[in-house]
C-alpha positions in Angstrom: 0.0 0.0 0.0 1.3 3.4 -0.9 1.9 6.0 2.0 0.7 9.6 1.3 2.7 12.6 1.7 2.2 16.1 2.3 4.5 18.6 0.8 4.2 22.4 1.1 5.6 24.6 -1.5 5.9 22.0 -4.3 5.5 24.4 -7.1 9.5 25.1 -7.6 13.0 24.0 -6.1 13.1 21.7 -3.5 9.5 21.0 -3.1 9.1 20.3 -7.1 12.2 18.0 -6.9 10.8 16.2 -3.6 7.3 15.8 -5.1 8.7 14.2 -8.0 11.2 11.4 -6.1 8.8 10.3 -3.9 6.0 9.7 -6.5 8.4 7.5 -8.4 9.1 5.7 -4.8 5.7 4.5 -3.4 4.0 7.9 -2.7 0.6 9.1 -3.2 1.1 12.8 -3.2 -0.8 15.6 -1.6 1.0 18.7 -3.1 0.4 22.2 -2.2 1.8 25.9 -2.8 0.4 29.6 -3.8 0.6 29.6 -7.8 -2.4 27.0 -8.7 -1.0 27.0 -12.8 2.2 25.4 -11.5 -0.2 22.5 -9.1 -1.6 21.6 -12.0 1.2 21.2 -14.5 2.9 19.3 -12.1 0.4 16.6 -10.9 -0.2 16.2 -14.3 3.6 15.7 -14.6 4.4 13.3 -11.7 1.1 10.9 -12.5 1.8 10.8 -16.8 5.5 9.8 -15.3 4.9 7.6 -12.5 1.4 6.5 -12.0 1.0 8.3 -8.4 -2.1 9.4 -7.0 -1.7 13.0 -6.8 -3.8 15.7 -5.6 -3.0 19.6 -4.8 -4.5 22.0 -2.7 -3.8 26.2 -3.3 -3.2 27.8 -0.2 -0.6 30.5 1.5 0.7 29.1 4.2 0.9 32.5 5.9 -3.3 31.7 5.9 -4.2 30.3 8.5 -8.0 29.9 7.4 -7.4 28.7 4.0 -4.7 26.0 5.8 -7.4 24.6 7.5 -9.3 24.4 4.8 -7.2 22.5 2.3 -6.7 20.3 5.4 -9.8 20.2 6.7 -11.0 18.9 2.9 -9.0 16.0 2.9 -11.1 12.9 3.0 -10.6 9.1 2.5 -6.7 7.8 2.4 -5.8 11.8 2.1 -6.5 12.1 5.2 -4.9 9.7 6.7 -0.9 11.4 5.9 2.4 9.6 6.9 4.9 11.8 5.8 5.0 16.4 6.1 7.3 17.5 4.5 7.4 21.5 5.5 9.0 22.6 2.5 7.3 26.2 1.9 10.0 29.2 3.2 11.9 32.3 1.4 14.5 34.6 2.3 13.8 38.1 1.2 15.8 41.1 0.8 19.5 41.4 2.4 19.4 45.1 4.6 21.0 45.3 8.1 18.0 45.4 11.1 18.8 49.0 11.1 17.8 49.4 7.5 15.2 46.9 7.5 12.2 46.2 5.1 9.4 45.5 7.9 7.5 44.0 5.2 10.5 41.4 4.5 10.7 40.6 7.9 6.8 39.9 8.3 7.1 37.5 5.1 10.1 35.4 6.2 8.6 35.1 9.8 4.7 34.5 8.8 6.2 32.1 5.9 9.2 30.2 7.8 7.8 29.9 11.4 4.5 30.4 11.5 3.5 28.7 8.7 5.1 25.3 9.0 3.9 25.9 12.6 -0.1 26.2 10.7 0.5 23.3 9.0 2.4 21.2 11.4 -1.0 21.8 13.7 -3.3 20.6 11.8 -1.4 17.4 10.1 0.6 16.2 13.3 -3.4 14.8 15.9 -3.2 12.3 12.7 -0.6 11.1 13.3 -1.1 11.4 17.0 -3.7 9.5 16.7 -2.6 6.8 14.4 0.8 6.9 16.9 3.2 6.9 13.4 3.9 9.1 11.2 7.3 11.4 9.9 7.4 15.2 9.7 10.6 16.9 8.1 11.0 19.8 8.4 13.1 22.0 5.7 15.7 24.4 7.9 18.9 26.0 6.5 22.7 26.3 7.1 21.4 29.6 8.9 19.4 27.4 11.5 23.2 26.6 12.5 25.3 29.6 11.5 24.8 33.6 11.4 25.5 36.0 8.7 25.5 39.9 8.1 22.4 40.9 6.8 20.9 38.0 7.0 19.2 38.9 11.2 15.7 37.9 10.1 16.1 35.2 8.3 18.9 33.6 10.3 16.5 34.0 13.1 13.5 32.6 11.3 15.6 29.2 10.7 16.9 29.4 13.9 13.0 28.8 15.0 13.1 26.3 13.1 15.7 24.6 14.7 14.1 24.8 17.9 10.9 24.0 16.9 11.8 20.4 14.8 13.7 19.7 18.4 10.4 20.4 20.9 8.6 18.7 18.0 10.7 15.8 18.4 10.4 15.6 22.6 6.8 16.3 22.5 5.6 13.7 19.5 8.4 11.1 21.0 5.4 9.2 22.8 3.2 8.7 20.2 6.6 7.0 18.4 6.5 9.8 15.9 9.7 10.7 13.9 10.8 14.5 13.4 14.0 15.2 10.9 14.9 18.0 9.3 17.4 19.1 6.7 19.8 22.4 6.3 20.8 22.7 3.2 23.7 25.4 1.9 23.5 27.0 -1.0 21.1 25.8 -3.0 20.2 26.7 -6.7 16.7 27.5 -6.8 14.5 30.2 -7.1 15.9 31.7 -3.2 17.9 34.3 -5.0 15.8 35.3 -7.0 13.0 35.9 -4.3 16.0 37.3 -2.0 16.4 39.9 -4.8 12.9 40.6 -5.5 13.1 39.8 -9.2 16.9 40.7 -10.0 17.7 37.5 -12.0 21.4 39.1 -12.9 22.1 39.8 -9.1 20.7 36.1 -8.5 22.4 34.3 -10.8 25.8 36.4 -9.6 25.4 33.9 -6.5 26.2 31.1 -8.0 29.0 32.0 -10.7 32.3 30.0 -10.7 31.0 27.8 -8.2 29.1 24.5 -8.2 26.3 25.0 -5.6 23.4 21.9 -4.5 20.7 21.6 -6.8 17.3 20.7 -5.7 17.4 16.9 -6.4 20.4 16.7 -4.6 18.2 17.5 -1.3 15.3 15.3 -3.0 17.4 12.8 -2.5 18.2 13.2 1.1 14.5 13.7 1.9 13.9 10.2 0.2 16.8 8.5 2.3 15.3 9.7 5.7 12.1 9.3 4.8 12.6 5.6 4.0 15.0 4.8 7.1 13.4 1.7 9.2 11.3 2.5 11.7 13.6 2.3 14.6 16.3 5.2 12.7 15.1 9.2 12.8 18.1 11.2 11.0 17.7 13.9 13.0 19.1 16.2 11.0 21.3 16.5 7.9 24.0 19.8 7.1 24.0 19.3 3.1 26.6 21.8 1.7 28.2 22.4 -1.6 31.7 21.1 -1.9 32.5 24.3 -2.9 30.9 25.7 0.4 32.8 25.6 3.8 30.0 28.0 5.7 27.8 30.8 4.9 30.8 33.0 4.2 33.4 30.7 3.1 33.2 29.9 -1.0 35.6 28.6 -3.5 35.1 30.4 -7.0 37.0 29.5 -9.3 
């Protein structure tokens, strides 16, 4: 019998690449994210390719109302989910705190924290009451290291850190597994958002170096996701060999 997963953000980057690797690995597929054109192409996608189920749901996660709705509609074997995986996040704009965009901050903290918080809510009683279940939970390099410019978001995957760990404890009776995943520099649309549109500046980020791409932490998601059920990977560091920390680069 196929398990069903929940991804957030599924339209681009990670969340595409995860969507995709697990479909082709005995998931049925509950894919969400805010731009309904891309849902659409892509279940169409993943079930042509694969033969997964797939279904998709539109929804901000920065909504708390129309979270519970998506989730609230589930019915039949969608609404019994083994595997979250809290994908959905951004990093935007690059100013010091004493030059920050308020609006930035209020995206990266609604989106990062709050919303995998939303989500998390309402997906983790089924699995409390089923007493199994896996939620991953998609952090950063910046849960674990601090950089100039980067207060707000650094902070917001700091909470993240801190949540997937009281997650852990508090779900650890009901013999529910919490992971999560803190990837480097990864080349996806996150520069791009960081620089509201600049694709020049963005792709400047990634030039004479060879960053992760998004299958890359597809394929970690897979591995922990399929671990027996006595092993939780608690948490995996991904970087780029070319990346030694958030300041440290090789470019060659």
């Amino acid at each position: 019998m196929r398990k069903i997963a929940l991804i957030t953000g599924a339209t681009s980057g990670i969340g595409k690449a995860t969507s995709q690797i697990l479909a082709s690995n005995g998931f049925d597929l509950i894919i969400t994210g805010r731009r309904a054109d891309l849902l659409k192409s892509l279940t169409e996608e993943i079930t042509n390719k694969t033969g997964a189920e797939v279904i998709s749901r539109c929804f901000d996660v920065r909504d708390l109302k129309k979270v519970e709705e998506a989730i609230n509609s589930l019915t039949g074997k969608w609404a019994d989910i083994d595997l979250l995986v809290n994908n959905a996040g951004l990093a935007v704009g690059i100013e010091p705190v004493h030059e920050g965009v308020i609006d930035d901050w209020e995206r990266m903290i609604d989106t990062n924290v709050k919303g995998l918080l939303y989500v998390s809510r309402l997906i983790s009683p089924i699995m409390v009451a089923r007493k199994s279940g896996h939620i991953i939970n998609i952090s950063s390099v910046a849960a674990h290291e601090i950089y100039p410019n980067g207060a707000a978001y650094c902070g917001s995957k700091h909470a993240v850190k801190a949540i997937t760990k009281a997650m852990r404890m508090e779900l650890l009776p009901f013999g529910i597994k919490v992971s999560s995943v803190s990837p480097g520099m990864v080349e996806t649309e996150f520069s791009l958002v960081r620089f509201k549109g600049d694709q020049e500046r963005a792709d400047n980020v990634y030039k004479g170096l060879t960053p992760l791409y998004a299958q890359d932490i597809a394929d970690s998601i897979l591995f922990m996701a399929t671990r027996p059920p006595h092993v939780n990977i608690e948490d995996l560091v991904i970087m780029p060999t070319d990346q030694a920390s958030t300041r440290d680069y090789r470019r060659r």
